[in-house]
C-alpha positions in Angstrom: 67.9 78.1 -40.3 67.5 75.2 -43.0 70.0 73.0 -42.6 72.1 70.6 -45.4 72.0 67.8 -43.4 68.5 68.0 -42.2 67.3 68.2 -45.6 69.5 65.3 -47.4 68.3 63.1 -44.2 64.6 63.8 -44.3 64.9 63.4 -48.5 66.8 60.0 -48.6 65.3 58.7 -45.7 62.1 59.5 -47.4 63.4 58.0 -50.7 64.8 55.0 -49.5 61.6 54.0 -47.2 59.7 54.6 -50.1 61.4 52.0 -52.0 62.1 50.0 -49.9 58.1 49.8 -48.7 57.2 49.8 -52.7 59.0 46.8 -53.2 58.1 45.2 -50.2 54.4 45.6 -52.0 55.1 45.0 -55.1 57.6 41.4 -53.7 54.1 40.6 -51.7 52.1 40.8 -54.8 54.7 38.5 -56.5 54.5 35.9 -53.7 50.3 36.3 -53.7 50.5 35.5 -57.4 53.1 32.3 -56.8 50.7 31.4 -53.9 47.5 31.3 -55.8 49.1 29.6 -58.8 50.6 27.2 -56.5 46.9 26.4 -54.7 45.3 26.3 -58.8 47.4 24.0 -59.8 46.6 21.6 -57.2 43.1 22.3 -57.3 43.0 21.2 -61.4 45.2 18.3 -60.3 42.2 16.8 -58.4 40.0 18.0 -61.4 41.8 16.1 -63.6 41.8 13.1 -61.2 38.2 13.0 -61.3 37.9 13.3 -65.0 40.2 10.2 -65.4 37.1 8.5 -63.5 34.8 8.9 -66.2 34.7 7.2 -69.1 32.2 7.1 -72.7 30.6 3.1 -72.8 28.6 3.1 -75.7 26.6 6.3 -75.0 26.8 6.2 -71.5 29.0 8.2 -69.1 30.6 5.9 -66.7 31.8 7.2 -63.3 34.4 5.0 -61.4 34.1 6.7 -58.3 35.2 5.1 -54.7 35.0 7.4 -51.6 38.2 5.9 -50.4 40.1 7.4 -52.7 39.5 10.7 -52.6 38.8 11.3 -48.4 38.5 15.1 -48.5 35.3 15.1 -50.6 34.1 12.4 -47.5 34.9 14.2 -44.4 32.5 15.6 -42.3 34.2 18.9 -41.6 35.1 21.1 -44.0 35.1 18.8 -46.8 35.8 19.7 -50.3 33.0 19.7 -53.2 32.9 18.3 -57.0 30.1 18.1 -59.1 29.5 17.3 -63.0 27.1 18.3 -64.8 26.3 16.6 -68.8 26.8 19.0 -71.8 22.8 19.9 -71.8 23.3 22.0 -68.2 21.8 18.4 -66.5 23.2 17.5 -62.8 25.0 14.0 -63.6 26.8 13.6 -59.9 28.1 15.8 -57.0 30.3 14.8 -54.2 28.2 13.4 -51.1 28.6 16.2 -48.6 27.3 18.8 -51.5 23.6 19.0 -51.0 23.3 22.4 -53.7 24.7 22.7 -56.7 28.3 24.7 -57.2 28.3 27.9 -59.0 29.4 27.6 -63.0 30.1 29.4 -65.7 27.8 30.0 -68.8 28.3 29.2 -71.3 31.2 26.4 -70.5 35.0 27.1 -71.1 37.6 24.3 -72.5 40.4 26.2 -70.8 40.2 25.6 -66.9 38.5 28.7 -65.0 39.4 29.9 -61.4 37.0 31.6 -59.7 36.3 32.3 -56.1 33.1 31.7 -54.9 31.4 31.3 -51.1 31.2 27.1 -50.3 27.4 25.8 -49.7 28.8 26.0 -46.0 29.1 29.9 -45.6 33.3 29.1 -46.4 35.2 31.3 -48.4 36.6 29.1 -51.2 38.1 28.7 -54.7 36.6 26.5 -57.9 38.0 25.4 -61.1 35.7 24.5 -63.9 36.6 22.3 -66.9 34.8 21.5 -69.8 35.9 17.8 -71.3 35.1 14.8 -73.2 35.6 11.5 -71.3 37.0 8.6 -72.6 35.6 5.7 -74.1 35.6 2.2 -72.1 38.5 0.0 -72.5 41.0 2.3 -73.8 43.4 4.1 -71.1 44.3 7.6 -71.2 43.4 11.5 -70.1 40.1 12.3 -71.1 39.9 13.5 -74.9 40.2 17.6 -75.2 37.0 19.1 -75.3 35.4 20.6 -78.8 34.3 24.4 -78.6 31.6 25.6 -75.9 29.0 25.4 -78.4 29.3 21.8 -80.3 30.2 20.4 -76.7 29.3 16.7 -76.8 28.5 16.8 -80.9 31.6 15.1 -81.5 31.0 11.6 -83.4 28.3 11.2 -81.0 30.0 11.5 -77.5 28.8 13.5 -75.1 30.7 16.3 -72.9 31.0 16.9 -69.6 31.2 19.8 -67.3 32.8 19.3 -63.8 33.6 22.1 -61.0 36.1 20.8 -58.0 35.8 23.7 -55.1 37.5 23.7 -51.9 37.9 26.4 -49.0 40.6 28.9 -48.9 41.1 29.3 -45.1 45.0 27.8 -45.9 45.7 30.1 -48.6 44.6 32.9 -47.1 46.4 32.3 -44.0 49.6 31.7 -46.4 49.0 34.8 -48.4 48.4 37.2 -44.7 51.4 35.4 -43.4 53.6 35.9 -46.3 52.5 39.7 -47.0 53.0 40.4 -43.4 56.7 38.9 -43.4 57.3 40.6 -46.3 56.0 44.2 -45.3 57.5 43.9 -41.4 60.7 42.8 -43.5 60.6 45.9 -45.8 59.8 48.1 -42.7 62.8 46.8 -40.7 64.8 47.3 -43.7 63.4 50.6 -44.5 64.9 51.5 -40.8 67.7 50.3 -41.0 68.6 52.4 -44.5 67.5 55.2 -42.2 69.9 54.2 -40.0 72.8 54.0 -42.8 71.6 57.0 -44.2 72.0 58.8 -41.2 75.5 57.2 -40.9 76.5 57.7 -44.6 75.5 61.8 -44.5 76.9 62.2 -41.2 80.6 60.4 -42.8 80.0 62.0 -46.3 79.4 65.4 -44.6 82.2 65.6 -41.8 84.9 67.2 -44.4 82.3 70.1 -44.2 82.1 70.0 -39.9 85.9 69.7 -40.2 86.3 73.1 -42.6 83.7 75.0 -40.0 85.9 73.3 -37.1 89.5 75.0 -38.3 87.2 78.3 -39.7 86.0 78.7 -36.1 90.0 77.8 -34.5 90.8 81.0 -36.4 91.5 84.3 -35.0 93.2 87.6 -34.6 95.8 85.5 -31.9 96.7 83.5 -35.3 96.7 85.3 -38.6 98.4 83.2 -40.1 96.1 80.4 -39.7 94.6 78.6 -43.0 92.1 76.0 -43.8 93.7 72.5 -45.1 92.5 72.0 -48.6 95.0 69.2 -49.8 92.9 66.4 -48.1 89.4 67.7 -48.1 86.8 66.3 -51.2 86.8 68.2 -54.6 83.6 69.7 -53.7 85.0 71.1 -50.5 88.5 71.5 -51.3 87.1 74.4 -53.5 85.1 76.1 -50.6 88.3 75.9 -48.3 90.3 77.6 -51.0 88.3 80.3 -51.7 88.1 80.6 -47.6 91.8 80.9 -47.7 91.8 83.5 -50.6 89.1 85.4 -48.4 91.4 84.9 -45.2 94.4 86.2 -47.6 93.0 89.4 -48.3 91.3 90.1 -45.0 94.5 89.9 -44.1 96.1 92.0 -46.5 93.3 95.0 -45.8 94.0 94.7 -42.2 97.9 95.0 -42.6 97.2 98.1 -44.6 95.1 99.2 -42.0 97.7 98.9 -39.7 100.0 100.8 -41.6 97.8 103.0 -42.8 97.2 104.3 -39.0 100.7 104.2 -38.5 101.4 106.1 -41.4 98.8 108.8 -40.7 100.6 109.4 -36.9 103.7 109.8 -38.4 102.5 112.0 -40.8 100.9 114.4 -38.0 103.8 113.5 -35.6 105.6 115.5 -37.9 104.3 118.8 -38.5 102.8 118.5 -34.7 106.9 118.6 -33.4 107.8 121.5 -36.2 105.0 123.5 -34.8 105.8 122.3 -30.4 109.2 123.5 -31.6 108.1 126.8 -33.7 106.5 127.8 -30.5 109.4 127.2 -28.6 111.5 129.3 -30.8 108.8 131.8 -30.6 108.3 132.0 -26.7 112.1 132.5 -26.8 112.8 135.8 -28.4 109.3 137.1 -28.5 110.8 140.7 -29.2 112.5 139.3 -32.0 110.4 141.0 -35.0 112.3 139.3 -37.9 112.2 135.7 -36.1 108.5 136.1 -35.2 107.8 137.2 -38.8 110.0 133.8 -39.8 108.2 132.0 -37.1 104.4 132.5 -38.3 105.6 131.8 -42.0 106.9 128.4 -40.6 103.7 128.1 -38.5 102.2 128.7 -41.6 103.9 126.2 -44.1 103.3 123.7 -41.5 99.1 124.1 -41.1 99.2 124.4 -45.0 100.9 120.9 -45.1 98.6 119.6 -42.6 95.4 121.5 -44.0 96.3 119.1 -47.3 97.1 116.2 -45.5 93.6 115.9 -43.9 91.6 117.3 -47.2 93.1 114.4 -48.8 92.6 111.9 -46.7 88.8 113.5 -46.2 88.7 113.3 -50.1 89.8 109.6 -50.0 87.1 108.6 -47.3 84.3 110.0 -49.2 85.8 108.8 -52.6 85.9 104.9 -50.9 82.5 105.2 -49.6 80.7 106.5 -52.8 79.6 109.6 -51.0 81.8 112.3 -53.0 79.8 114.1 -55.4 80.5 114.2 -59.4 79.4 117.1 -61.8 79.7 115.6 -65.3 80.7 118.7 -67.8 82.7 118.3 -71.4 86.1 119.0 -70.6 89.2 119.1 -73.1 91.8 117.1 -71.9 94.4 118.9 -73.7 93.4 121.8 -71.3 93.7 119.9 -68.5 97.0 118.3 -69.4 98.8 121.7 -70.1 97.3 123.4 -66.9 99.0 121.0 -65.0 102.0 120.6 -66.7 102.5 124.5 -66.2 101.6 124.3 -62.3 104.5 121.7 -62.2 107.1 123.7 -64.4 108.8 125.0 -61.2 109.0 121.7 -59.5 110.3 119.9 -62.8 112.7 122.4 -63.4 114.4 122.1 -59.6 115.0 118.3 -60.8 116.5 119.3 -64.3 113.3 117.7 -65.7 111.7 118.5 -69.0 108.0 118.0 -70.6 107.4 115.9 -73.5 103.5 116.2 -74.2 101.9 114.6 -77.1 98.2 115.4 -77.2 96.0 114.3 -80.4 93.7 117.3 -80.9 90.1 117.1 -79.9 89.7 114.8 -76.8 87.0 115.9 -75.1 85.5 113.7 -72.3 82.4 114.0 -70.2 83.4 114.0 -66.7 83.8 116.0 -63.4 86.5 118.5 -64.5 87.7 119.3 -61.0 88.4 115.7 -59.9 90.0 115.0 -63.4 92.1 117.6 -63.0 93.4 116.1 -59.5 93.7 112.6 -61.4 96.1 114.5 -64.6 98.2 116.4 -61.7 98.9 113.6 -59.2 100.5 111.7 -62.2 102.4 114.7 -63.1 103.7 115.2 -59.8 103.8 111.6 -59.2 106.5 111.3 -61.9 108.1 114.6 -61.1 109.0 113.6 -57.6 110.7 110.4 -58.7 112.1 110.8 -62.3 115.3 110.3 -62.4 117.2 113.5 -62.5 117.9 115.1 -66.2 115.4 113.6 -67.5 112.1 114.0 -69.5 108.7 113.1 -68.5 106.4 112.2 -71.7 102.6 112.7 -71.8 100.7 111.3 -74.6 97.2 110.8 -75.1 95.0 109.2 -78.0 91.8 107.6 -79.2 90.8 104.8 -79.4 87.5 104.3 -81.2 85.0 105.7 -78.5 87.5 105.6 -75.8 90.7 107.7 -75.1 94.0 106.5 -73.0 96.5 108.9 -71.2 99.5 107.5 -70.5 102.2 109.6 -68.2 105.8 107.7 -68.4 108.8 109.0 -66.4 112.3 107.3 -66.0 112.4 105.9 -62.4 114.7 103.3 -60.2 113.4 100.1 -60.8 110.3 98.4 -58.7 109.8 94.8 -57.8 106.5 93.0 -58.3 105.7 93.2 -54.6 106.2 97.6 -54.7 104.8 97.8 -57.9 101.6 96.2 -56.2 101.2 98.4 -53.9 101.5 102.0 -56.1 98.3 102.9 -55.2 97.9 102.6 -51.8 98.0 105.7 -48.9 101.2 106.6 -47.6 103.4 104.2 -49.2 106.9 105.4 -50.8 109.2 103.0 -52.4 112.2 105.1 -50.6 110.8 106.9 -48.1 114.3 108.3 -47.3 114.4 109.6 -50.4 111.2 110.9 -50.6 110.6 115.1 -50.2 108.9 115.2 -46.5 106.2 117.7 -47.8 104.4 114.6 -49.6 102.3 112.3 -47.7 102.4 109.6 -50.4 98.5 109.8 -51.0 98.7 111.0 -54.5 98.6 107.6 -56.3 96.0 106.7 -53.8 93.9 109.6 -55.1 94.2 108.7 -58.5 93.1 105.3 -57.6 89.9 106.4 -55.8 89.1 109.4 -58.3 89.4 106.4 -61.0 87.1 104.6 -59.7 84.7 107.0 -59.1 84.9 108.7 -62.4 84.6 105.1 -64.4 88.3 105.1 -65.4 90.7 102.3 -66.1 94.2 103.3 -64.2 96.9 100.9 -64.1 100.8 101.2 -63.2 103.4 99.1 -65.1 107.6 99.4 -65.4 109.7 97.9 -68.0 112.9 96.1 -67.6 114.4 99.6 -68.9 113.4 101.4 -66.0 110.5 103.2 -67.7 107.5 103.7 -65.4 104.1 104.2 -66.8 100.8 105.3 -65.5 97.9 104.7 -68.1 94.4 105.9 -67.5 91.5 104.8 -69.9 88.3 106.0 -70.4 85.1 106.8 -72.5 85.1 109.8 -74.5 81.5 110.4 -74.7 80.7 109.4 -71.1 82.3 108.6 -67.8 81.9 104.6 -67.8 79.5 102.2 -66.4 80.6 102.8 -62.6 80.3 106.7 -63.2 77.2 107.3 -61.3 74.7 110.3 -62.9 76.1 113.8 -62.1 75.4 114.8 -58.0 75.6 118.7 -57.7 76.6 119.8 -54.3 73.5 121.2 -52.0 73.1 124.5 -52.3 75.3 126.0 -50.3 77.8 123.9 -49.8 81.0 124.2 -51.0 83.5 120.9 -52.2 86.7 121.5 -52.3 89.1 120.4 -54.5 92.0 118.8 -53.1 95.0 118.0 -54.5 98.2 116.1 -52.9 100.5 117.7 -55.3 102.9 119.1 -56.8 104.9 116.1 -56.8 103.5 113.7 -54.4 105.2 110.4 -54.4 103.2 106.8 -54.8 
């Protein structure tokens, strides 16, 4: 598994040492420069010495050379050369331990010129080469500048000199090894140590992180309630521990309506399981009763009808949640579907002194399956039947709207909070289930939800502050939607069942 921290280590680490190591180089090169400029310039200090020796008197070149002066051209071990040489390329003097002459440029330069160059002894050595004019006898002073290479010595008659000073290099070698190698094991022992504080900075900048896993792992189902601390954590985790908490908020919400979603489906089967232990009861009782045995099985009845709806609803739901139900895409009028309904629920309505107000614009016809719409239309119908206030009516209206259509069912009803209104839509809950008929499960909303969804319609629930509650349902008049997968007919076969949790089921 790659890991954050892994990688940030192993890419500064690798960053830094390279810098660090780079500079160390390029800081070497730097001090080899200095070094070398440092050992040139005292190299053409001695050069100029020795040209301050020689002098122009009257045509001759004088050289006022004493050994004493100038011991390291006298020693016997590894002694340091000169030698001059006139403007023609003829050898005018060399230092007494030089028995060959010293390597020179051709033709001669006026500006001095370091080269390095292997000493007559087999040393490794350095030279600096001057081309000059010497001064003439009797007056005091540096040595005049020299003319160009090629009119060397022409000048008014005076003639030019060449001289090469050369001595080993064994001292600035050993300086330049000794002052790379400080440099390079200072750069490496640098270079570890911003490992070091790499390490240290990624492990401090990334604990927010290791604390966010910590409290993630503390959770459980023994505390439900627990939340990862944002306020203090970084921006860039503070985010990640807030959408943790949003996650933990609605895994926490599903499981709750898990919980009372299995509690709700026992109580719904408690129910009609005790009507039926006590049925039988009745029935084991006065079993030569005809009239009460006749009663008895129409009970027995009434109660696996309520039952048989219960589970084909909540069978429908499952298979509507996972995506499995099947959809048969047909042009349907919605008008049609509307009025059968509205008749289905007359009898219901009419019970509750409630009247029908339907508004249909003519000619709404939508592609969808016409079975599962037709669930969808009722549930609302019986929705608002079972919870309109009494004498009063429930409108239907339905328009256009350019290449989409919206349905909207509107009943008057006792008011809902935010926190009820939320949860229209979900199985088994009743705002009053006390005053809720006990033949409705209170998995018609629920329905419509699922259906929705799988038929690529918009359904939303809303109340005003008047009381009025509306249910609106949008959708595409040419097609089902974008989440309205491409019709699935049923296997031959089989049979689907249309399953409706009306008339009247409460939200």
């Amino acid at each position: 598994m790659r890991s954050v921290r892994g990688r940030l280590l192993l890419l500064l680490s690798v960053g830094f040492g390279a810098l660090v190591v780079g500079g160390a180089f390029a800081f070497a090169a730097v001090a080899r420069n200095g070094i070398v400029e440092e050992f040139d310039a005292g190299l053409l200090t001695r050069a100029r010495a020795i040209e301050a020796l020689t002098e122009n008197e009257r045509g001759r070149i004088e050289f006022d050379y004493t050994p004493q002066t100038m011991p390291e051209f006298e020693r016997a071990e590894k002694p340091d050369y000169f030698q001059i040489w006139l403007d023609d390329g003829k050898p005018l003097h060399r230092s007494r331990r030089l028995t060959v002459d010293l390597a020179r440029g051709t033709p001669p330069s006026s500006a001095p010129r370091f080269v390095d160059l292997t000493l007559p002894d087999g040393r490794a050595g350095r030279s600096v080469e001057s081309a000059y004019v010497p001064h003439d006898a009797g007056t005091t002073g540096a040595p005049s500048d020299p003319p160009d290479a090629e009119d060397l010595g022409a000048a008014q008659g005076r003639r030019g000199l060449v001289l090469v000073v050369a001595r080993d290099r064994e001292g600035l070698d050993g300086r330049i090894a000794g002052t790379t190698l400080r440099i390079l094991a200072l750069g490496g022992l640098a270079a570890l140590l911003g490992a070091f504080l790499v390490r240290l900075i990624v492990t401090s900048g990334l604990r927010p992180i290791d604390d966010v896993a910590a409290q993630v792992e503390r959770i459980g189902a023994d505390r439900p309630g627990a939340r990862v601390g944002a306020a203090s954590a970084p921006a860039e985790v503070a985010g990640v521990a807030v959408r943790v908490n949003a996650l933990l908020d609605r895994l926490e919400s599903a499981l709750e309506r898990e919980r009372r979603f299995t509690g709700n489906v026992a109580h719904e089967l408690r129910t009609p399981i005790s009507e039926l232990r006590s049925l039988a009861t009745i029935g084991a009782r006065w079993p030569d009763d005809r009239d009460t045995v006749v009663d008895y099985f129409v009970d027995v009845g009434d109660v696996a009808d309520r039952m048989d709806r219960l589970v084909a609803d909540l069978l429908l739901l499952a298979r509507c949640q996972a995506g499995a139900e099947p959809v048969a895409a047909t042009d349907v009028a919605l008008s049609g579907i509307v009025d059968a309904s509205r008749r289905r629920l007359e009898a219901a309505a009419a019970r509750r002194s409630l009247s029908f107000e339907v508004d249909m614009q003519a000619g709404l016809v939508v592609s969808t399956d016409e079975g599962k719409l037709a669930i969808v239309v009722e549930n609302l119908l019986g929705n608002a039947v079972a919870h309109a206030r009494p004498d009063t009516t429930i409108r239907c209206r339905a328009r256009a709207r350019g290449d989409r259509f919206e349905l909207v069912v509107e009943n008057d009803a006792e008011p809902l909070d935010t926190a009820d209104l939320a949860r229209v839509g979900e199985p088994f809950w009743r705002a009053e289930r006390s005053r809720s008929p006990s033949e409705h499960a209170g998995l018609g909303t629920s329905l419509v939800r699922a259906l929705g969804g799988l038929l690529g319609l918009n359904v939303t629930f809303e109340q005003d502050a008047a009381g009025a509650f509306r249910a609106r349902v949008e959708g595409s008049l040419r097609s089902t939607g974008s989440r309205l997968p491409l019709p699935v007919l049923p296997s031959p076969g089989t049979a689907t069942a249309v399953s409706s949790s009306i008339p009247g089921d409460p939200s």
